[in-house]
N, C-alpha and C positions, 0 to 999 in steps of 0.2 A: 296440827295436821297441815303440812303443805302440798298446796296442790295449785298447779299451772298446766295450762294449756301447753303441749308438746310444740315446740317450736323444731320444725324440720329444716330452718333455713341455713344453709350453707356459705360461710364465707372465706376468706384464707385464712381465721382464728378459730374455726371449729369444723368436724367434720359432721353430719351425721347418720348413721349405717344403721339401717333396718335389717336385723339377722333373724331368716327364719329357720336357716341351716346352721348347724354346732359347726358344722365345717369352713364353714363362711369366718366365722368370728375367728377360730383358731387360725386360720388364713392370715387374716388380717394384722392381728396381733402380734403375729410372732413371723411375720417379714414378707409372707408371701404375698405380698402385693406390692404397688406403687408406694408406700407410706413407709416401708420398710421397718425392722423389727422393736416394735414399740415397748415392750420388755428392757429396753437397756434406759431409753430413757425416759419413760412414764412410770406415774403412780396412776392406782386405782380405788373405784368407790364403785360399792353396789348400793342399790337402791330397789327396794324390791315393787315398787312402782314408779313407771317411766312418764307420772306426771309429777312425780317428787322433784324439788328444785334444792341446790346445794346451798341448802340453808343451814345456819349452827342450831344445833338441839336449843339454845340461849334464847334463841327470836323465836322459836314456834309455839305455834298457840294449839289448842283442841277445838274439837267442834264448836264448844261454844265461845270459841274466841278467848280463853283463857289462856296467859303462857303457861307454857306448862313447870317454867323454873318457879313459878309459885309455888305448884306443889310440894317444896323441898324446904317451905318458908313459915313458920310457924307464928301466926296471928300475934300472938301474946309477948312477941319477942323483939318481933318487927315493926317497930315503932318511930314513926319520923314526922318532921311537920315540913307543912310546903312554904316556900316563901319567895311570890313571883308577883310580876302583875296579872291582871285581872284578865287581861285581854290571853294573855298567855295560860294561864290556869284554864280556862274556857278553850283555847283552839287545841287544847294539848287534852281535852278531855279528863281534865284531872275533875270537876263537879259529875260526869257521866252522864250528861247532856247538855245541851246547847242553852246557854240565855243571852239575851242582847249585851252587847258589847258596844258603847256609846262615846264619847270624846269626854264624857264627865266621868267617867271610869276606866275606861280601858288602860289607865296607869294607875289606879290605884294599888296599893299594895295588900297583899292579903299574905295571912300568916295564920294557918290550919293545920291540926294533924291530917295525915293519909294515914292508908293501908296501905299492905304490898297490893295490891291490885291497881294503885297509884288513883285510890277516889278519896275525897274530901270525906272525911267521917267527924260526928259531934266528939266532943271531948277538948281538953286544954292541948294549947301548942306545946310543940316537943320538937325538944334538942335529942339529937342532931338533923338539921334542916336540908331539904333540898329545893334546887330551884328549876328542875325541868325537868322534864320526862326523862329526855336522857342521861341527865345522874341519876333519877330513881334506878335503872336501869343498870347502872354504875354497881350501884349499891345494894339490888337484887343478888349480880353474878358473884361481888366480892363477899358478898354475909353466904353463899351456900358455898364458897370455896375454901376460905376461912375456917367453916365450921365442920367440912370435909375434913381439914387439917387438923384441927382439932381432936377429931373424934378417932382420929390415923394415930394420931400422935397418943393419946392417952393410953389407948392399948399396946402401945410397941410397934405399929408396923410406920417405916419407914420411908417417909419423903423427903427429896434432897427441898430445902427451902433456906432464903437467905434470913438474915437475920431484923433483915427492914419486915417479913412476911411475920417473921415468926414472935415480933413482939406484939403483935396485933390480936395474937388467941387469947386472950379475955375480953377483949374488947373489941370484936369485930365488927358490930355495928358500926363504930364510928372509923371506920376505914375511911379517908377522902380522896375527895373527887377533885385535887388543884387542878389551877389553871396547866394549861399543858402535859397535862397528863397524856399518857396514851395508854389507850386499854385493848388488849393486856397487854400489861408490861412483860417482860422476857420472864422477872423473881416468881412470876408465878405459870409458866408456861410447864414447871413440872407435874404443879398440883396440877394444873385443867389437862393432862394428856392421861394421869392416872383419875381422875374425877369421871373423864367424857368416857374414857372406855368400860367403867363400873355403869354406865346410865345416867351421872347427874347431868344435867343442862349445863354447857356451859359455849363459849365462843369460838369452838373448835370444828374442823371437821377432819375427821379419821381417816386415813388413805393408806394403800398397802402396795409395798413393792411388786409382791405377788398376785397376778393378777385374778389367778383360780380363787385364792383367799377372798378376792374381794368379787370377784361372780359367786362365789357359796352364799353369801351375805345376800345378793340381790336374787336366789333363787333356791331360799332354804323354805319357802312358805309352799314351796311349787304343790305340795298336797291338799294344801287345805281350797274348798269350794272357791271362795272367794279371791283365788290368787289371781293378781293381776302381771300385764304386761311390764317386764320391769326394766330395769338399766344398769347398765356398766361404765360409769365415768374412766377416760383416763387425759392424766393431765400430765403435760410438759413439763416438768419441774425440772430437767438439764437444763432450758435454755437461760431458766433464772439464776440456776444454783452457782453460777460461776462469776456471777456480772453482778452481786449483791456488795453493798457497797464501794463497789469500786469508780471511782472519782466523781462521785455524789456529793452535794454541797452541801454543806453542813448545817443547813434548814433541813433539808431533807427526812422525810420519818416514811421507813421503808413503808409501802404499802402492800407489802407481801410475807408472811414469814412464815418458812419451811422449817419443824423441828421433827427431832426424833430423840424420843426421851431414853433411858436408861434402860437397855433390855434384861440387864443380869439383876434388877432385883423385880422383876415382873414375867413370869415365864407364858404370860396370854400375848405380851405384846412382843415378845420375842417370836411366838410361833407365826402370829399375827403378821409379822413383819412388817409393824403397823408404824404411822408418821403422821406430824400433823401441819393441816395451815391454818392460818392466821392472817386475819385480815385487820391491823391496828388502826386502830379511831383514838382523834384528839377530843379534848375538851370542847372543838369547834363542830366537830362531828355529829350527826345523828347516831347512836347509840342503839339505836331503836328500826335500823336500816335491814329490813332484810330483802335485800338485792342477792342474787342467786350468786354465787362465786364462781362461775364464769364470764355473766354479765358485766358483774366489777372489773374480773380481768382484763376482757376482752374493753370495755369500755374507759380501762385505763389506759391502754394500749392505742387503740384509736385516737384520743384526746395527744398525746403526745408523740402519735408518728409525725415525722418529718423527711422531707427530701433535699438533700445537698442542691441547691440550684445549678451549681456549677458540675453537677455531676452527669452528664451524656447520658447514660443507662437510669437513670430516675428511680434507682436504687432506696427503696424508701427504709428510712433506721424508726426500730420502734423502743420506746422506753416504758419504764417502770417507774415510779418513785422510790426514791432509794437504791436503783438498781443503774449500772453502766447501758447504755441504747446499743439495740443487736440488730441483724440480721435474721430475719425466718427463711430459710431455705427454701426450696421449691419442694415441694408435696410434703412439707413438714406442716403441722396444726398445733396450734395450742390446747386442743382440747378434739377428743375422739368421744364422742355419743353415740353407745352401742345400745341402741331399742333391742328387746327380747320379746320374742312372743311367748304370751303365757301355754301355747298349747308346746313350746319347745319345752320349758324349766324342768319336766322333769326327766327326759332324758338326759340334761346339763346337771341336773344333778344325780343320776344314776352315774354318767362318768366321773364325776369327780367322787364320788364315794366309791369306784374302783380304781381308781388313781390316790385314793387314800385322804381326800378331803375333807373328814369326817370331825363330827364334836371332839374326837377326844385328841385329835389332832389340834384343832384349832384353840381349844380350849382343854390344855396339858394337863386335867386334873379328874379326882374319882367320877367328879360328877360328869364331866365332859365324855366318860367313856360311858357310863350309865345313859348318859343322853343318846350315844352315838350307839348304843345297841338297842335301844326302843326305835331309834329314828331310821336305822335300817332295817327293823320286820316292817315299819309301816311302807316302808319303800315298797321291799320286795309283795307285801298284800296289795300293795294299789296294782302294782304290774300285775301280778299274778290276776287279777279281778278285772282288768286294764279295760 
C-alpha cells in the first residue's frame, strides 16, 4: 500500500488542481484555460486515492510491510545465498534486526542462504548468490517475469521476446545481475507491459493517452462505503519524446523510457490506449528506491537546469539524462495533479458510462460486458436510493 501525505505545492514542474466541479476538470483538460489543451500532449494515470504516490506495483509493500512481488514467489523454488559484509548484511536488514557492528567485524565476510523476503534463514549456502538488497531485488522482478514467460509460452500465447530472454526459461533463477547492467533492460520491456497490465508486480507504471480511460480507473470504486478522494495524474511526455537521445554522450543511460508495446496482439491494451514508463537503474543504483515518479522527474530536472551566463533573458535549459536540454514554455507543467473529491466520483462516473466508458469497453471481452451490466444496475440503484 502506498500512501503519502498530499503535497499541494506548486512549482513551474507541477501544477496542482483541487476539482470539485466535473466542469472544472473538463475545462482544464481539454484547453479552456491558461494551460491549453493537454489531450495532445499528455498521458494519464488514475489513482483511485489522492495519497497514492506514482510508485511501480515492483516496490510496494502491504500493511504489513511485505512486497507484494513476493506473493507471486514460491518458497521452495527461490533459493539463493547472501554473500556481503557483515556491516552491510546488518544495515540492509537482511538478519531482520539490528546487532552491533564493531571494527572487528564489520568486514567480515558472511555467506548464508536467504529467502525471498531477503532474511538470513538456517540451512547450507546456495548458489546462485547475491550480494545486496538490491540484486535481491534484481532477482525477485526477473524470477516472476521469466516465469510469466514461461507459463505464456507453454500454452501458445504469444510474447514478442529476444533470444538473450528466451534462453533463460529453465533456468531463470540464475538470471544475473553484471556489473552495469541496467534494469529493465529494453529485451524485456514486452514482457513487463503484458505482465503489469495482467496484475503481476513489476517496474512499470501504466499511462493512457485517453484521459477518460484513465479518470475511470481513478473512480470506478466511487460506490463502494470506503471510496476515497482520488487522482488523475497527467504527465508531459511531448517535451521528452523528441529530445531522447539526441546528442547525449555516450555514458549516458536515459533515465526516462516512454514505451508502447504491441496493440494487435492485446485487444485490453488497445482499447486501453495504454503506455508505459520506466525509470532504469544501474548496478550502482538502489533498486530498492521507491521515489514517486514525479519526484524523480522533477528532481532530475532541477539537478541539471542551467542558465547560459552570456544570455540577457536568463533563459533557463532543463535536461534529462539521456535526453537533449529544452525549454518549458510559459504556462506549460510537467506534470498536472487533478485532486477529485470523493463526493464528485460518482457523478464522473455516471458520465462516463453515458459516454460509453464502461467494462466492456475498456476490457473488450465476455467478461468485461458481464461486468459492465452488473456494474450499471448498481449505478443506476445507488442514484435511484441516492
Amino acid at each position: 500500500m502506498i500512501k503519502t501525505s498530499v503535497n499541494m505545492k506548486n512549482n513551474k514542474f507541477i501544477k496542482t488542481h483541487k476539482i470539485k466541479n466535473y466542469r472544472d476538470l473538463l475545462e482544464i483538460i481539454q484547453g479552456n484555460s491558461k494551460f491549453g489543451d493537454l489531450r495532445k500532449d499528455y498521458i494519464f494515470r488514475g489513482l483511485k486515492k489522492s495519497c497514492y504516490d506514482l510508485v511501480p506495483s515492483a516496490l510496494r509493500k502491504d500493511k504489513k510491510g511485505i512486497y507484494e512481488i513476493t506473493k507471486f514467489i514460491a518458497d521452495s523454488e527461490f533459493k539463493l545465498g547472501l554473500q556481503t559484509h557483515y556491516r552491510q548484511a546488518v544495515e540492509e536488514d537482511f538478519y531482520g534486526e539490528k546487532f552491533e557492528v564493531t571494527k572487528e567485524n564489520e568486514n567480515c565476510i558472511i555467506m548464508d542462504p536467504i529467502n525471498k523476503h531477503g532474511r538470513i534463514i538456517e540451512g547450507n549456502y546456495r548458489i546462485p548468490f547475491i550480494r545486496s538488497a538490491s540484486e535481491l531485488q534484481f532477482k525477485r522482478e526477473t524470477y516472476v517475469l521469466l516465469k510469466f514467460l514461461n507459463y505464456c509460452d507453454r500454452i501458445g500465447l504469444r510474447i514478442q521476446v529476444s533470444e538473450k530472454v528466451r534462453k533463460w526459461l529453465h533456468n531463470f533463477i540464475r538470471y544475473q545481475y553484471e556489473q552495469e547492467t541496467i534494469w529493465p533492460e529494453f529485451e524485456f520491456f514486452e514482457i513487463i507491459s503484458l505482465a503489469q497490465h495482467y496484475g503481476l508486480p513489476t517496474r512499470a507504471l501504466d499511462w493512457s493517452y485517453d484521459y477518460k480511460i484513465a479518470l475511470y480507473f481513478a473512480v470506478e470504486d466511487a460506490l463502494k462505503k470506503d471510496s476515497k478522494d482520488c487522482v488523475l495524474w497527467a504527465f508531459n511526455y511531448k517535451l521528452f519524446e523528441n529530445k531522447y537521445g539526441v546528442n547525449k554522450y555516450y555514458y549516458e543511460i536515459p533515465k526516462l523510457e516512454i514505451y508502447r508495446p504491441e496493440y494487435n496482439s492485446n485487444p485490453n491494451l488497445n482499447a486501453q490506449k495504454g503506455l508505459f514508463t520506466f525509470w532504469p537503474c544501474t548496478s550502482d543504483d538502489n533498486l530498492l528506491d521507491d521515489t514517486s515518479f514525479d519526484d524523480l522527474v522533477i528532481n532530475e530536472l532541477k539537478k541539471n537546469t542551467r542558465i547560459d551566463k552570456y544570455d540577457s533573458t536568463k533563459t533557463e535549459y532543463h535536461k534529462i539524462e539521456g535526453y537533449e536540454g529544452f525549454i518549458i514554455p510559459k504556462n506549460v507543467k510537467i506534470f498536472h495533479k487533478f485532486i477529485i473529491s470523493s463526493k464528485l466520483k460518482v457523478k464522473i462516473l455516471k458520465e462516463l458510462y453515458a459516454e460509453g466508458y464502461t467494462n466492456e469497453f475498456i476490457y473488450p471481452s465476455y467478461r468485461g460486458v458481464v461486468d459492465s451490466i452488473r456494474k450499471e444496475v448498481e449505478l443506476d440503484e445507488y442514484l435511484q436510493n441516492g
